[in-house]
N, C-alpha and C positions, 0 to 999 in steps of 0.2 A: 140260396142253393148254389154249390159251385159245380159248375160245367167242365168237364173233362177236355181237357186241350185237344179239337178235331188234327189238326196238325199230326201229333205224337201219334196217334190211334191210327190215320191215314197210313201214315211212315210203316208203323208195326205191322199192319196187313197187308202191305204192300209185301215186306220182306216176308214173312209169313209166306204169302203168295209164290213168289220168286224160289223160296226154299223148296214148297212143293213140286213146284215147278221142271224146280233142276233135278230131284231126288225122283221124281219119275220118269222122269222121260230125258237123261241128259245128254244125249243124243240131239235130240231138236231144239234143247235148249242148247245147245253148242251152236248149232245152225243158226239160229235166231241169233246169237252175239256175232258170229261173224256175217252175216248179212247186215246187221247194223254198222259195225268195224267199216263194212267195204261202204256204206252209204254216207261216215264221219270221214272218211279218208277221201273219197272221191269229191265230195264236197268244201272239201279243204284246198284239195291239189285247183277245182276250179277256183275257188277264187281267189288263191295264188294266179293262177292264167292269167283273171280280168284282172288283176293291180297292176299282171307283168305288162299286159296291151296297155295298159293307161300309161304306165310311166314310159313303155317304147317308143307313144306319138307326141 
């Protein structure tokens, strides 16, 4: 018996997900990406900081 790749199915429902998501309410799903945006960027700029302190001392 061949088993359906969980991977592939995951993937599909996720975006599935995601589609709903945005098609209802995308308003808050705008909110939800830039809250994420500002959480990838703030976390970037610090550990630019810490490499900039290491290589200053």
């Amino acid at each position: 018996m061949n088993t359906p790749p969980i991977k592939k199915i995951v993937l599909w429902l996720l975006t599935i997900f995601l589609l709903y998501a945005i098609l209802t309410s995308p308003t808050e799903a705008a909110n939800i990406v830039g809250s994420a945006w500002d959480v990838i960027a703030n976390g970037v700029t610090n550990i630019g900081r810490f490499f900039d302190s290491l290589i200053a001392r």
